[in-house]
MITIZA-200631 format. One record per atom (N, C-alpha, C): residue number from 1; atom name; x, y, z. Coordinates in Angstrom, 3 decimals. Example, Ala and Ser with C-alpha at 12.3 -4.5 7.8 and 13.67 -1.06 7.14 Angstrom:
REM MITIZA-200631
{1 "N" {13.190 -5.690 7.800}}
{1 "CA" {12.300 -4.500 7.800}}
{1 "C" {13.200 -3.300 7.800}}
{2 "N" {12.850 -2.250 7.080}}
{2 "CA" {13.670 -1.060 7.140}}
{2 "C" {12.900 0.030 7.870}}
REM end
This chain:
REM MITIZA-200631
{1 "N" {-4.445 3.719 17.725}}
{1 "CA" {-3.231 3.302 17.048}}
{1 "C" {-3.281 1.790 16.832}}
{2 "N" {-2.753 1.242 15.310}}
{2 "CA" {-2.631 -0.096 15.171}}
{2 "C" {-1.644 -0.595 15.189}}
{3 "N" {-0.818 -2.211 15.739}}
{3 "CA" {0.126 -2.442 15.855}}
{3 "C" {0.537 -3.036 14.476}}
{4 "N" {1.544 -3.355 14.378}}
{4 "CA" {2.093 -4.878 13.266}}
{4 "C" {1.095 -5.771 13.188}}
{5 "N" {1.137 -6.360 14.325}}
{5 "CA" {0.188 -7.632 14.200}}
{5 "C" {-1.075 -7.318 13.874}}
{6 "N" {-1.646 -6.289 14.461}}
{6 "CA" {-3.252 -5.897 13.918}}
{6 "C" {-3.352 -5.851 12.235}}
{7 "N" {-1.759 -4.645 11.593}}
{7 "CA" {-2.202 -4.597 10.320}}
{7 "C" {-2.055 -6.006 9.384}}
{8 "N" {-1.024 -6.906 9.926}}
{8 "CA" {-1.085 -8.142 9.186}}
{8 "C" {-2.519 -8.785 9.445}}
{9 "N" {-3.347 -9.030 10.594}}
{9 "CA" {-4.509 -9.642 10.085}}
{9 "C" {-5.901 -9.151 9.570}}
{10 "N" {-4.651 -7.670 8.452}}
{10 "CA" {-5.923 -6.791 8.125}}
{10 "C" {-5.917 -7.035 6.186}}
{11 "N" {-4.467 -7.116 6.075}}
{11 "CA" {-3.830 -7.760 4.693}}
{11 "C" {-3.442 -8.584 4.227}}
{12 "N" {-2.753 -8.722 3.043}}
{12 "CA" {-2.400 -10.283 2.344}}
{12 "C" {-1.222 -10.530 2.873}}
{13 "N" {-0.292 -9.238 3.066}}
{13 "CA" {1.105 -9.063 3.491}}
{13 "C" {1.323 -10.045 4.908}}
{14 "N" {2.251 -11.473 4.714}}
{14 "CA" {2.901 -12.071 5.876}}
{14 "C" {4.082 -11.781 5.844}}
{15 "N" {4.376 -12.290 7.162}}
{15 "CA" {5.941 -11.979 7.844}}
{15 "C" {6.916 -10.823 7.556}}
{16 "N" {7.913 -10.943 6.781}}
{16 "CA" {8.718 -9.533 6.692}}
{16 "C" {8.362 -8.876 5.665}}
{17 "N" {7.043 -9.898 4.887}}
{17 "CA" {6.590 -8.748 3.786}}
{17 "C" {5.800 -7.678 4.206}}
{18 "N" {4.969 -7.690 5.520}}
{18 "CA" {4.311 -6.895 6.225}}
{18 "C" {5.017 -5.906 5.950}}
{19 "N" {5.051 -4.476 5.793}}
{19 "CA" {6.317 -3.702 5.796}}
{19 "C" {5.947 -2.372 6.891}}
{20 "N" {4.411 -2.310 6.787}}
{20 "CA" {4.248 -0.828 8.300}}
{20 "C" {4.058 -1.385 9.941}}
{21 "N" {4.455 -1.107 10.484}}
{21 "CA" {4.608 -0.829 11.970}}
{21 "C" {3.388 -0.648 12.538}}
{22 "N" {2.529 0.717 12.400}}
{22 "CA" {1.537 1.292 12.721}}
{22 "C" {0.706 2.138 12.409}}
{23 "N" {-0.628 2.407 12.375}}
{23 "CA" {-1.426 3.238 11.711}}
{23 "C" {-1.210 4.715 13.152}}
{24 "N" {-1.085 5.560 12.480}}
{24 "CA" {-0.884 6.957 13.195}}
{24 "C" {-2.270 7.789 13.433}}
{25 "N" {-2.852 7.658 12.071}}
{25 "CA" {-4.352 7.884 12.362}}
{25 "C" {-5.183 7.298 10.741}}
{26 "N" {-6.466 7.464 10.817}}
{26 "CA" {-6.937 6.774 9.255}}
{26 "C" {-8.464 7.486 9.336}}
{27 "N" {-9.333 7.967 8.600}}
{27 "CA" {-10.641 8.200 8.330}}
{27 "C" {-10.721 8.005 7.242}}
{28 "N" {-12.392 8.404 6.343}}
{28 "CA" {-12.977 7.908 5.200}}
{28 "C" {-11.693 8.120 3.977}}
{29 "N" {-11.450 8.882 4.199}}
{29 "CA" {-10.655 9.456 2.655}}
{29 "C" {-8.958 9.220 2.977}}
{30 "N" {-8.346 9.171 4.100}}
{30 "CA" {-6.817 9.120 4.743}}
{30 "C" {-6.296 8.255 5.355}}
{31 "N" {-5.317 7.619 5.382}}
{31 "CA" {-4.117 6.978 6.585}}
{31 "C" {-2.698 7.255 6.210}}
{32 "N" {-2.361 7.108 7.194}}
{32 "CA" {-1.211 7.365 7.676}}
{32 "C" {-0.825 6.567 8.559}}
{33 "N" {0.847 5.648 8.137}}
{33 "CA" {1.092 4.628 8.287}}
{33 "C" {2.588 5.280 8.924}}
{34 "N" {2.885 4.623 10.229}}
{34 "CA" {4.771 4.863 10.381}}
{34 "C" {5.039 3.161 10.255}}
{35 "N" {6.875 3.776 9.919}}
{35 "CA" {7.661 1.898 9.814}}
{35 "C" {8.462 2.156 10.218}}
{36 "N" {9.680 1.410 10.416}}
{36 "CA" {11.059 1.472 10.780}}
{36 "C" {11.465 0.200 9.675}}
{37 "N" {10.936 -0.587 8.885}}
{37 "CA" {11.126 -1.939 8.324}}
{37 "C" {12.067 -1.363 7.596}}
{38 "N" {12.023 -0.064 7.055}}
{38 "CA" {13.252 -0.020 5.827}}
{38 "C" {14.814 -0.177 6.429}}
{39 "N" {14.821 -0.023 7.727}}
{39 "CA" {15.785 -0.224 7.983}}
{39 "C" {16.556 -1.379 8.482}}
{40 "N" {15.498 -2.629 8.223}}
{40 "CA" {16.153 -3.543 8.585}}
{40 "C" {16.873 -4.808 7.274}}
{41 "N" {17.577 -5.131 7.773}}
{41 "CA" {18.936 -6.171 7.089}}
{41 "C" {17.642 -6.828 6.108}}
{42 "N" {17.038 -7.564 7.201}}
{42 "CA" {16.337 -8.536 6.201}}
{42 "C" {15.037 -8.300 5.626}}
{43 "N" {15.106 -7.018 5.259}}
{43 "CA" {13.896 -6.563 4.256}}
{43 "C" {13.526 -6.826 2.750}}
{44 "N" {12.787 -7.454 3.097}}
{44 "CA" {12.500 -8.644 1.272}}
{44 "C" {12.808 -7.917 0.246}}
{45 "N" {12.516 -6.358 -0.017}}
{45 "CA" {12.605 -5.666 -1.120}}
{45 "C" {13.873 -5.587 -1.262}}
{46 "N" {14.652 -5.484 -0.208}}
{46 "CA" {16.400 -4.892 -0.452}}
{46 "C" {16.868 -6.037 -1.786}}
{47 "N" {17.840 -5.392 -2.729}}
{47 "CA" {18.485 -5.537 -3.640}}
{47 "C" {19.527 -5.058 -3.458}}
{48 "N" {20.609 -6.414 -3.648}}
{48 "CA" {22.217 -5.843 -3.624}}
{48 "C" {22.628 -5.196 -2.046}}
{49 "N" {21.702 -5.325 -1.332}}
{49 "CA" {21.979 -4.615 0.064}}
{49 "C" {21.149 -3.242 0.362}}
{50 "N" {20.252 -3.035 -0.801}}
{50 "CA" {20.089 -1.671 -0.824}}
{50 "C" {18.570 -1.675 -1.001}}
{51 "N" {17.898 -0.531 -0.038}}
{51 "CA" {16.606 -0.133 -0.460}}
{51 "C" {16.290 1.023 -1.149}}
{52 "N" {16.110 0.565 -2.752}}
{52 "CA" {15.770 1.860 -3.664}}
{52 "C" {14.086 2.637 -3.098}}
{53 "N" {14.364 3.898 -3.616}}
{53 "CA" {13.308 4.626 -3.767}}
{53 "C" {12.202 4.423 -4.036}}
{54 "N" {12.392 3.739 -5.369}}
{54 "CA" {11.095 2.798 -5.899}}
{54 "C" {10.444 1.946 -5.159}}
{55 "N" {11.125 1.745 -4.050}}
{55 "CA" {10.189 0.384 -2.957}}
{55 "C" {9.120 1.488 -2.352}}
{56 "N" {9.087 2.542 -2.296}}
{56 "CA" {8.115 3.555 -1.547}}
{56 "C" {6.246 3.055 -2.554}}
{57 "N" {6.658 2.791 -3.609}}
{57 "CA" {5.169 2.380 -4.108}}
{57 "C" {4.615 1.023 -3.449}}
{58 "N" {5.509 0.617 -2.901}}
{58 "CA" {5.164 -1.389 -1.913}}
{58 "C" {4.625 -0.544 -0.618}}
{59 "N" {5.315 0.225 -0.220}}
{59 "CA" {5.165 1.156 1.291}}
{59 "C" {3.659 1.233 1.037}}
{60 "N" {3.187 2.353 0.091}}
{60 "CA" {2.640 3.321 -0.175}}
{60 "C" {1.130 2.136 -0.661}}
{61 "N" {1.019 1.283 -1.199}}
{61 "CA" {0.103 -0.036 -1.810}}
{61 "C" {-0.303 -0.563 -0.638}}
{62 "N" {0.595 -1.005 0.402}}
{62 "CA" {0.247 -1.972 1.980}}
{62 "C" {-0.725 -0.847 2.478}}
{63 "N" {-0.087 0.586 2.521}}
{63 "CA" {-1.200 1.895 3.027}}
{63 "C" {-2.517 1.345 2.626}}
{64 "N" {-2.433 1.271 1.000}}
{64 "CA" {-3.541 1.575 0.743}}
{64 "C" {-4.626 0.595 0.922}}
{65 "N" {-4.047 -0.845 0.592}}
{65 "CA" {-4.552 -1.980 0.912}}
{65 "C" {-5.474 -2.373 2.594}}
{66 "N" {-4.295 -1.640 3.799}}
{66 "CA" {-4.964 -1.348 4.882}}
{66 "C" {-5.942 -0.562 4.664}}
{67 "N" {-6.173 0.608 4.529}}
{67 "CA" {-7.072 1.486 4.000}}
{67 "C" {-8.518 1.313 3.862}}
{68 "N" {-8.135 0.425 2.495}}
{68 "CA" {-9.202 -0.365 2.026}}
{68 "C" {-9.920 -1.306 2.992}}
{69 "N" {-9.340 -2.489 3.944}}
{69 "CA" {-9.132 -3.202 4.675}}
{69 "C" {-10.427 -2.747 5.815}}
{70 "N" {-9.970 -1.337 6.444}}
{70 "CA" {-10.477 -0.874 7.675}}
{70 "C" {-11.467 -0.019 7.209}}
{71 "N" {-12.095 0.381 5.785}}
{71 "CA" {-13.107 0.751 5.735}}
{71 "C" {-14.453 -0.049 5.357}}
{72 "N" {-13.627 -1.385 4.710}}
{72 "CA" {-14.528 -2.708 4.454}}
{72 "C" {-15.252 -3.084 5.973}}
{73 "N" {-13.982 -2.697 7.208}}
{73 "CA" {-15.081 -3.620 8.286}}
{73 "C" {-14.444 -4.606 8.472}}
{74 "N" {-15.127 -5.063 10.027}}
{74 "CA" {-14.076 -5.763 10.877}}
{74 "C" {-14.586 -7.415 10.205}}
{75 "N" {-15.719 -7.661 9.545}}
{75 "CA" {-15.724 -8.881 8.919}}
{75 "C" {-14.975 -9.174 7.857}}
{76 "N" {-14.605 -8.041 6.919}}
{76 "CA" {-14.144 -8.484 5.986}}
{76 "C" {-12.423 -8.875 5.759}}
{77 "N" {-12.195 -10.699 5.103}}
{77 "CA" {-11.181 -10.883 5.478}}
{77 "C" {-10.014 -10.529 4.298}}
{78 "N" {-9.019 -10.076 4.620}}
{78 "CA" {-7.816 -10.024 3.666}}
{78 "C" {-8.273 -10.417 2.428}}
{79 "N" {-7.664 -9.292 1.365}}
{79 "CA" {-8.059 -9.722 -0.081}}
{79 "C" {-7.103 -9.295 -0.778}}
{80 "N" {-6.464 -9.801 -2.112}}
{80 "CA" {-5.337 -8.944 -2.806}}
{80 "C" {-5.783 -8.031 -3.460}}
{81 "N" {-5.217 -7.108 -3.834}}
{81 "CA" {-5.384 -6.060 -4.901}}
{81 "C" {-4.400 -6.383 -5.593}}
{82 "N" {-4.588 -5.411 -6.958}}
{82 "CA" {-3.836 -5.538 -7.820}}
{82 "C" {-3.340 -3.986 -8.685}}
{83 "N" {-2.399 -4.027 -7.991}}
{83 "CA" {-2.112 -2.593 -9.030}}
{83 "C" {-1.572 -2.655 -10.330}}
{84 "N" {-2.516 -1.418 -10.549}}
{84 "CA" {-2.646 -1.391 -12.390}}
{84 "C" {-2.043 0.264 -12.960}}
{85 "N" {-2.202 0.993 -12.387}}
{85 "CA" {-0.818 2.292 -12.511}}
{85 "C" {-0.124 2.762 -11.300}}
{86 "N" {1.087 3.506 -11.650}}
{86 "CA" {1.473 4.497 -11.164}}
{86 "C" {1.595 6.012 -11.934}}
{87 "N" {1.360 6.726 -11.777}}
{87 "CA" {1.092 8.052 -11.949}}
{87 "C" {2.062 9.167 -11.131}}
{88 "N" {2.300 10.198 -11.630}}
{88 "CA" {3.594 11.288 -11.567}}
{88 "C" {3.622 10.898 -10.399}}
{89 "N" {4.885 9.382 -10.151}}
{89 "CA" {5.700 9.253 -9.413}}
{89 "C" {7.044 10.183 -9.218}}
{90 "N" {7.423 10.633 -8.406}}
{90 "CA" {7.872 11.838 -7.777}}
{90 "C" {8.740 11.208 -7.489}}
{91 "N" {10.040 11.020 -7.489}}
{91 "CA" {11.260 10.454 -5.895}}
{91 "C" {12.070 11.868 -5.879}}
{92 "N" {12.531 11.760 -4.343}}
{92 "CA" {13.046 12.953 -4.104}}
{92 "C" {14.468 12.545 -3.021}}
{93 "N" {14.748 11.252 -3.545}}
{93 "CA" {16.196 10.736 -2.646}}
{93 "C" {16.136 9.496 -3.676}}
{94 "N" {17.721 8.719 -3.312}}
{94 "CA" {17.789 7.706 -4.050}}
{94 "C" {17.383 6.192 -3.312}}
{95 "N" {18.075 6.406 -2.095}}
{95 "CA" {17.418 4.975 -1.483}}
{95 "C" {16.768 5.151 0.200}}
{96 "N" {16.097 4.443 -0.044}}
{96 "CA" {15.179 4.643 1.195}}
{96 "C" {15.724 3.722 2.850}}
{97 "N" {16.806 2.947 2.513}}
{97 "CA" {17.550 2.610 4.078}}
{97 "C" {18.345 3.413 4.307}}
{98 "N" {18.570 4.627 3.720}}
{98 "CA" {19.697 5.822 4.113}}
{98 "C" {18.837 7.017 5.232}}
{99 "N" {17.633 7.097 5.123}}
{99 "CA" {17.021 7.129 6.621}}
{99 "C" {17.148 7.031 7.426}}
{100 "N" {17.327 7.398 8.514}}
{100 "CA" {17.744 7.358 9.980}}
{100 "C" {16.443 7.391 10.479}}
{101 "N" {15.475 8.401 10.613}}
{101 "CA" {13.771 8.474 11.236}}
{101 "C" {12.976 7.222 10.131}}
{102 "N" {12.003 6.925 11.108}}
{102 "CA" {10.776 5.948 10.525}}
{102 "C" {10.304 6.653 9.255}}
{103 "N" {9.704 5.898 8.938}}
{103 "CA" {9.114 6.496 7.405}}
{103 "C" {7.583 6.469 7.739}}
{104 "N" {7.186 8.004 7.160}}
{104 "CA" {5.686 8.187 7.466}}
{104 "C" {5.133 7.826 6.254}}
{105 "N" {4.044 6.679 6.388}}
{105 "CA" {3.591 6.768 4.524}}
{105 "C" {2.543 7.378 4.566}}
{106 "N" {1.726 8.378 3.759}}
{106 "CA" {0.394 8.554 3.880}}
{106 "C" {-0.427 8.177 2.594}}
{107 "N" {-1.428 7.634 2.541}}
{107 "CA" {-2.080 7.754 1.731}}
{107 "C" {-3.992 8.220 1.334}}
{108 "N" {-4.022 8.941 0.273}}
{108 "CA" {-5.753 9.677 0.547}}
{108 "C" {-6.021 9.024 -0.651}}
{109 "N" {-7.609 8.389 -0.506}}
{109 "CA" {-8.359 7.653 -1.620}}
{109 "C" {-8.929 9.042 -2.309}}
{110 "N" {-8.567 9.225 -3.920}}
{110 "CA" {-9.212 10.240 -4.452}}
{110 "C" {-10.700 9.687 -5.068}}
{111 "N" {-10.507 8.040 -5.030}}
{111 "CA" {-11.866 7.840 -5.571}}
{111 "C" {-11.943 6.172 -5.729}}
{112 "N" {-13.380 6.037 -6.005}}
{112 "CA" {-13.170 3.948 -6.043}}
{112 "C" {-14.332 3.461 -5.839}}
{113 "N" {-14.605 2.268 -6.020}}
{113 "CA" {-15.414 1.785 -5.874}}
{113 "C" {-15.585 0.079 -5.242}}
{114 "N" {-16.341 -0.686 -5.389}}
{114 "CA" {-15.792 -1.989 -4.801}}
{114 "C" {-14.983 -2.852 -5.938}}
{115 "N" {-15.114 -2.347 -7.102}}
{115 "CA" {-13.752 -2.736 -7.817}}
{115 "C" {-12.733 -2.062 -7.929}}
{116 "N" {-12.372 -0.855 -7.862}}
{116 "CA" {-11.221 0.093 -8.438}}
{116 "C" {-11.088 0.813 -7.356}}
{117 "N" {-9.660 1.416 -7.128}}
{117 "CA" {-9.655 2.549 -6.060}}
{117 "C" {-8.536 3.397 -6.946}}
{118 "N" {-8.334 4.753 -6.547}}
{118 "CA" {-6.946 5.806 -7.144}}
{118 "C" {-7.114 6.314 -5.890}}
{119 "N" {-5.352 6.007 -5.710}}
{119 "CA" {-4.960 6.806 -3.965}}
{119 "C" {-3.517 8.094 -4.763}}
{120 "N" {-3.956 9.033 -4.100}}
{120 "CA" {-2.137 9.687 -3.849}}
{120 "C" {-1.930 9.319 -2.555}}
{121 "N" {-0.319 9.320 -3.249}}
{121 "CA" {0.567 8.734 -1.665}}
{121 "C" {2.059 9.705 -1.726}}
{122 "N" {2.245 9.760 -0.619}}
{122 "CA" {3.383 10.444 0.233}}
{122 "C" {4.542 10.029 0.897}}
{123 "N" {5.386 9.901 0.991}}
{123 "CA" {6.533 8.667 2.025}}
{123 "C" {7.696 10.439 2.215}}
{124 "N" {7.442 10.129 3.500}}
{124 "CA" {8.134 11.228 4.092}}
{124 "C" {9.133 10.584 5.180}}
{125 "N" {10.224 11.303 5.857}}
{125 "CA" {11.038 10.707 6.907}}
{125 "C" {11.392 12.136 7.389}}
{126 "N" {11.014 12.208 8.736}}
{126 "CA" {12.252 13.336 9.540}}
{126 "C" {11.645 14.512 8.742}}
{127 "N" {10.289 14.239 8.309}}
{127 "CA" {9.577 16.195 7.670}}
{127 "C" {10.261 16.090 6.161}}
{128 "N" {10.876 15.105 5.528}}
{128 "CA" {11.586 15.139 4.057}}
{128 "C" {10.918 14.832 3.464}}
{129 "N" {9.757 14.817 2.342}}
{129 "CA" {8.645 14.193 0.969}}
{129 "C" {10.506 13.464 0.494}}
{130 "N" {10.422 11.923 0.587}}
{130 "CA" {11.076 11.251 -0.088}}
{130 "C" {10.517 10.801 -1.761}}
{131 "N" {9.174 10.404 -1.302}}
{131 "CA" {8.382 9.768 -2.371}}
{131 "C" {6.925 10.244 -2.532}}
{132 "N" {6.648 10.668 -3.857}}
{132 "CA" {4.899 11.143 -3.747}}
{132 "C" {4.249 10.302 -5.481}}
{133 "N" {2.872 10.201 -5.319}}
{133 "CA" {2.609 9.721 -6.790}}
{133 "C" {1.125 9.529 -6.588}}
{134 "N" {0.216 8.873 -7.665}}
{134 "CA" {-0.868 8.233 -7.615}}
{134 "C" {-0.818 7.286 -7.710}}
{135 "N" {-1.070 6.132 -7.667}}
{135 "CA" {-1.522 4.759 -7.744}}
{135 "C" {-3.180 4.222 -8.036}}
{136 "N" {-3.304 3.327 -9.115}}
{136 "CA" {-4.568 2.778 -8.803}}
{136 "C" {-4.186 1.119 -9.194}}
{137 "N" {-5.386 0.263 -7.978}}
{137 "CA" {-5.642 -0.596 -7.946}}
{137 "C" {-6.415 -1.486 -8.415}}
{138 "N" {-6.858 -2.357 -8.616}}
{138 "CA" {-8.071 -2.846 -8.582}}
{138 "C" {-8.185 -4.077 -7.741}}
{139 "N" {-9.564 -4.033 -7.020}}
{139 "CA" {-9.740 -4.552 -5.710}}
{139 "C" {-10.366 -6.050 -5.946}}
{140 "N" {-11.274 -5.763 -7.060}}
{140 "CA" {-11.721 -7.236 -7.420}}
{140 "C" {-11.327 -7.324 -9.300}}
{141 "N" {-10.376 -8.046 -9.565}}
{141 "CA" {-10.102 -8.546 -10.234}}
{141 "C" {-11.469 -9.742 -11.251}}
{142 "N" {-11.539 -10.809 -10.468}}
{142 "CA" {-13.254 -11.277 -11.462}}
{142 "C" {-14.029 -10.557 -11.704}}
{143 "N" {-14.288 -9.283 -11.059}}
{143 "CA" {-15.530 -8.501 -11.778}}
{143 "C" {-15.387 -7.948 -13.210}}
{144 "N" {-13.795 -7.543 -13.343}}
{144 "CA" {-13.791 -7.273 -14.445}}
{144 "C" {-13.390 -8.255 -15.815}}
{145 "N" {-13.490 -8.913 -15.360}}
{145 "CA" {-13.387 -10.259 -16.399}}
{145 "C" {-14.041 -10.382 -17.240}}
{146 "N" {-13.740 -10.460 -19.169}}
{146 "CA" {-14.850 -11.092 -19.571}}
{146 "C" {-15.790 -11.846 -19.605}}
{147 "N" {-16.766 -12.524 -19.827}}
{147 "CA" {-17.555 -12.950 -19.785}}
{147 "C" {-17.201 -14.252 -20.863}}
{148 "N" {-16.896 -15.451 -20.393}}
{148 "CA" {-16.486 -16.769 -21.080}}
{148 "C" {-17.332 -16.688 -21.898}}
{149 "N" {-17.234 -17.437 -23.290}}
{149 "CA" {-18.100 -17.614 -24.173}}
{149 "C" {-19.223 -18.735 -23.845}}
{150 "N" {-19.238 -19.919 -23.329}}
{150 "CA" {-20.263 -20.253 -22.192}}
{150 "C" {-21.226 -19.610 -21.513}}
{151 "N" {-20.418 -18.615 -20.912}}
{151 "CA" {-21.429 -17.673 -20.113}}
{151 "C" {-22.631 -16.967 -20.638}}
{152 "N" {-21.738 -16.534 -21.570}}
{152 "CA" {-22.854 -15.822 -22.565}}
{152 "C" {-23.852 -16.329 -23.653}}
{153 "N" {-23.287 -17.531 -24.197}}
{153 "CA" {-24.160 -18.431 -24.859}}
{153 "C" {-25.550 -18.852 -23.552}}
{154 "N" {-25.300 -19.011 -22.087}}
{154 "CA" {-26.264 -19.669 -21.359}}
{154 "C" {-26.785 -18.569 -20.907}}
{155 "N" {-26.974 -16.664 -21.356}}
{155 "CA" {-27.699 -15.622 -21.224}}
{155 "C" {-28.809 -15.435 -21.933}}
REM end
């Protein structure tokens, strides 16, 4: 099991943006993340007082980002990703601090590479699918970059 502090010096996510608690379990293709963060006052995402549904893709991204994180290896340090879809996002409640149980996030890599990853993800509470969808990322951003016109003139 991983704590808070382990997963922050595994991601980009500081202080109350951190948003999971603990890894529950994780292998090549899975993790599974619990929190209690949605329920607190000073949770960065809250709007108007309120944590919408839609924050389950921030939940569900930190998953995946850890994910990524702990299959890179204990050298490799924090890196951003960048997400580039969401896919048949699912909500199945309206806001996510109306929870009483922790929120389980799970997420499984369907595929990726050292630039790109596509995860489905899950955000459940108390046995309830609140939130389900796909997501993809991309992990290195310069790789896919054109090629400056410089660059290619000095090929």
């Amino acid at each position: 099991m991983m704590d808070r502090q382990a997963i922050a010096a595994r991601i980009p996510h500081q202080g109350s943006m951190c948003l999971l608690d603990s890894v529950e379990r994780w292998d090549a293709e899975h993790i599974v993340c619990l929190t209690r963060s949605h329920l607190l006052a000073d949770n960065p995402l809250r709007a108007a007082g309120r944590l919408g549904v839609a924050n389950a893709i921030e939940y569900a991204a930190q998953a995946m980002a850890l994910h990524g994180s702990l299959l890179a290896g204990d050298a490799a340090p924090p890196r951003a990703g960048y997400l580039t879809s969401v896919r048949e996002a699912s909500w199945h409640c309206q806001r996510l601090d109306e929870e009483a149980d922790a929120l389980q996030v799970q997420a499984e890599r369907l595929s990726g590479n050292d630039i790109t990853a596509m995860y489905r993800f899950a955000v459940s509470s108390g046995g309830r699918l609140l939130a389900s969808g796909r997501l993809g990322v991309v992990l290195n951003a310069a790789a896919l970059a054109p090629l400056s016109t410089s660059s290619r003139e000095s090929s």
